[in-house]
C-alpha positions, 0 to 999 in steps of 0.5 A: 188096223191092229199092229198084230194084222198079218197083212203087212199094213204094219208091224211092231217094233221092239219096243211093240210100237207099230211100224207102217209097211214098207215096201222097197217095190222099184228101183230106178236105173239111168240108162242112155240108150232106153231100147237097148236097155229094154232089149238087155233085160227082155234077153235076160228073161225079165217080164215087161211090165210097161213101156208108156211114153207119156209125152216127148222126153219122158218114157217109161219102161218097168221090167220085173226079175224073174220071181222078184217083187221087186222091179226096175224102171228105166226110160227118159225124164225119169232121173238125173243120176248118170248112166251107169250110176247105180251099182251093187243092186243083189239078186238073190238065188238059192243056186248061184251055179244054176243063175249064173249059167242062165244068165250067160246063156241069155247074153250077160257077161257074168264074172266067175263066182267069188266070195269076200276075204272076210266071209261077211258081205263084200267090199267095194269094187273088187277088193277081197275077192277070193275066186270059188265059192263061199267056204262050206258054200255058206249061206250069203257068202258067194256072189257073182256079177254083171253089168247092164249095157249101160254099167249099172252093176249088178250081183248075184248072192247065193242065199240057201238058209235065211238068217232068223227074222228074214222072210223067204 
């Protein structure tokens, strides 16, 4: 394939060397309790893409965000990490207002918006969160988050203009 195709086979980097495509696709979630993860994600609105039990202490279950290409496995045998381990996976939403009150209507429990003292991305934890939305509301610079039952921690970033170079 010619680094030039517009397939996503392969891209050239700056120096024009072809780079091969890829793809973050799945993220794995360790969980302790499968069915009520399952259950958290399905109220959320999120599409059941798999629930297969392959053999006794391995299960699969792959859950898609709604108009993401991305998803999200969780299940038994499927990873040492601890429950609750993964923390600050974005979801990107072009009306952080619009998700946030969805996602509390289906049942998660979504902090007040925030933006970082500093205007670029946030800091660990809590630390530099000021209350409201992103100055002017600029583009990537208010966020809000939540929690699975489990405590993988998730956050909503408002994106309105992408940055040069970014896909939509």
């Amino acid at each position: 394939m010619s680094s030039t195709q517009t397939d996503g086979a392969s891209t050239p980097d700056a120096q024009g060397t072809p780079n091969v495509a890829l793809r973050l696709e799945v993220v794995v979630l360790p969980v302790a309790d499968v069915d009520r993860a399952k259950a958290f994600y399905e109220r959320l609105g999120w599409r059941l893409d798999a629930d297969l039990t392959v053999e006794d202490g391995y299960r699969v279950v792959q859950v898609t965000p709604p108009g993401s290409p991305a998803s999200v496995i969780f299940g038994q045998g499927l990873t040492t990490m601890e429950p609750g381990a993964v923390q600050d996976l974005m979801l990107i939403v072009e009306d952080i207002d619009s998700a946030r009150d969805e996602l509390l209507a289906r049942g998660a429990d979504v902090s007040e918006i925030w933006h970082d003292e500093t205007g670029v991305f946030h800091h660990a934890g809590r630390v530099g969160r000021v209350p409201g939305h992103a100055p002017g509301r600029g583009s990537y610079g208010s966020w809000a988050s939540f929690t699975d039952p489990d405590g993988n921690g998730w956050l909503l970033q408002e994106i309105t203009e992408r940055l040069p170079g970014r896909c939509d």
